[in-house]
One Martini backbone bead per residue (centre of mass of N, CA, C, O) as a GRO file, in nm:
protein
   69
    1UNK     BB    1  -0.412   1.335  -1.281
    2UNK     BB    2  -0.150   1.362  -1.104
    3UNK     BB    3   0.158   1.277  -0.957
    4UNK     BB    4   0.335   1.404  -0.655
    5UNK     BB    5   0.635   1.476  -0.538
    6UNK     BB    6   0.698   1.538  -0.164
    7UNK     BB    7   0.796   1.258  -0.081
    8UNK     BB    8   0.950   0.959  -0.134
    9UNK     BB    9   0.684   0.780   0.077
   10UNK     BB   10   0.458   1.019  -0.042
   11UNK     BB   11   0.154   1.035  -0.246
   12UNK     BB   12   0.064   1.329  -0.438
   13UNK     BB   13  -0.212   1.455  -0.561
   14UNK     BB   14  -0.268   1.650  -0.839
   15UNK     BB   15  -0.565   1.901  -0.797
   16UNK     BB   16  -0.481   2.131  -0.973
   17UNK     BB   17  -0.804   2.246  -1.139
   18UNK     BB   18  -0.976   2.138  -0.987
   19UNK     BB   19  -1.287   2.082  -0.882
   20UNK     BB   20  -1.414   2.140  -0.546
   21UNK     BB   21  -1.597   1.901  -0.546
   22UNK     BB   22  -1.360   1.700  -0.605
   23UNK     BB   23  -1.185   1.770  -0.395
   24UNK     BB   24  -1.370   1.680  -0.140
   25UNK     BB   25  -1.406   1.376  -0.261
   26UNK     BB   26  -1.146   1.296  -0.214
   27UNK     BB   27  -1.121   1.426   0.107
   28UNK     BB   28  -1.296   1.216   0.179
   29UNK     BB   29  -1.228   0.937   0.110
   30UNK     BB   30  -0.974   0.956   0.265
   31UNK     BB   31  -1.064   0.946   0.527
   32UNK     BB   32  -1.279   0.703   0.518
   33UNK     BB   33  -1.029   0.512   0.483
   34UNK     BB   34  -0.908   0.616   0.755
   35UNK     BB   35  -1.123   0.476   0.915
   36UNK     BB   36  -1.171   0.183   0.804
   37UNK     BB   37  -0.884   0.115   0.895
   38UNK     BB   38  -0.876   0.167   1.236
   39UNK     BB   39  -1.119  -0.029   1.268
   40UNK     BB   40  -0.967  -0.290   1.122
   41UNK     BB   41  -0.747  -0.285   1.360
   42UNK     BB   42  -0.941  -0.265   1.632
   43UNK     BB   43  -1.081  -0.532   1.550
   44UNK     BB   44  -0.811  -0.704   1.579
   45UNK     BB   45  -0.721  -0.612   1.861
   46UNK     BB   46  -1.000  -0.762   1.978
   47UNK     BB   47  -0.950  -1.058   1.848
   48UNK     BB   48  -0.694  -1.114   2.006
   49UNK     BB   49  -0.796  -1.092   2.295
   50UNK     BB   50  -0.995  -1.272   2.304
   51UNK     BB   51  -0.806  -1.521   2.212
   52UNK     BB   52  -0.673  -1.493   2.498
   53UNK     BB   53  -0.948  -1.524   2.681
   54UNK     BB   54  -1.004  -1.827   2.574
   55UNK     BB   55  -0.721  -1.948   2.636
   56UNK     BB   56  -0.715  -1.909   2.936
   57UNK     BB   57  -0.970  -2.029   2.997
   58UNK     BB   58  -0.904  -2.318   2.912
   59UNK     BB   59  -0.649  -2.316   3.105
   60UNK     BB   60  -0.808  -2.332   3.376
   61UNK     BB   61  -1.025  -2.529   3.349
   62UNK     BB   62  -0.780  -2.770   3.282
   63UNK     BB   63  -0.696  -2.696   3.593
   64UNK     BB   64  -0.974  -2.745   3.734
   65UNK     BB   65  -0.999  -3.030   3.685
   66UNK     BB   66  -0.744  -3.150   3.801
   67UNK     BB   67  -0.840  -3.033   4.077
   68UNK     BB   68  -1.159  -3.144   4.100
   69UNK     BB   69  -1.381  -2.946   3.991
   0.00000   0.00000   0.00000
């Protein structure tokens, strides 16, 4: 399987003459890859907001105690 320049910053592979049941193998494959890796976004996303969250929280207490809570 060779890759063929479709766009000069995207490359796909030539699939040309694969039998089918291998073409739709690599098309689950990425698919797969490409759920994988959004959900690894998501997951970094919400990681960020909860540290967010967190030290929010910290300088809150942080104020109420000062304020005599």
């Amino acid at each position: 399987m060779s890759v063929t320049p479709r766009n000069p910053r995207i490359r796909y592979p030539d699939i040309g003459g694969l039998p089918e049941d291998t073409v739709i193998l690599l098309h689950n494959s990425l698919v797969h890859i490409v759920r994988m890796r959004r959900s690894i976004e998501a997951a970094e996303r919400q990681l960020e907001r909860a540290k967010a969250a967190a030290a929010n929280s910290e300088r809150l207490l942080a104020q109420l105690q000062r304020d005599g809570f």
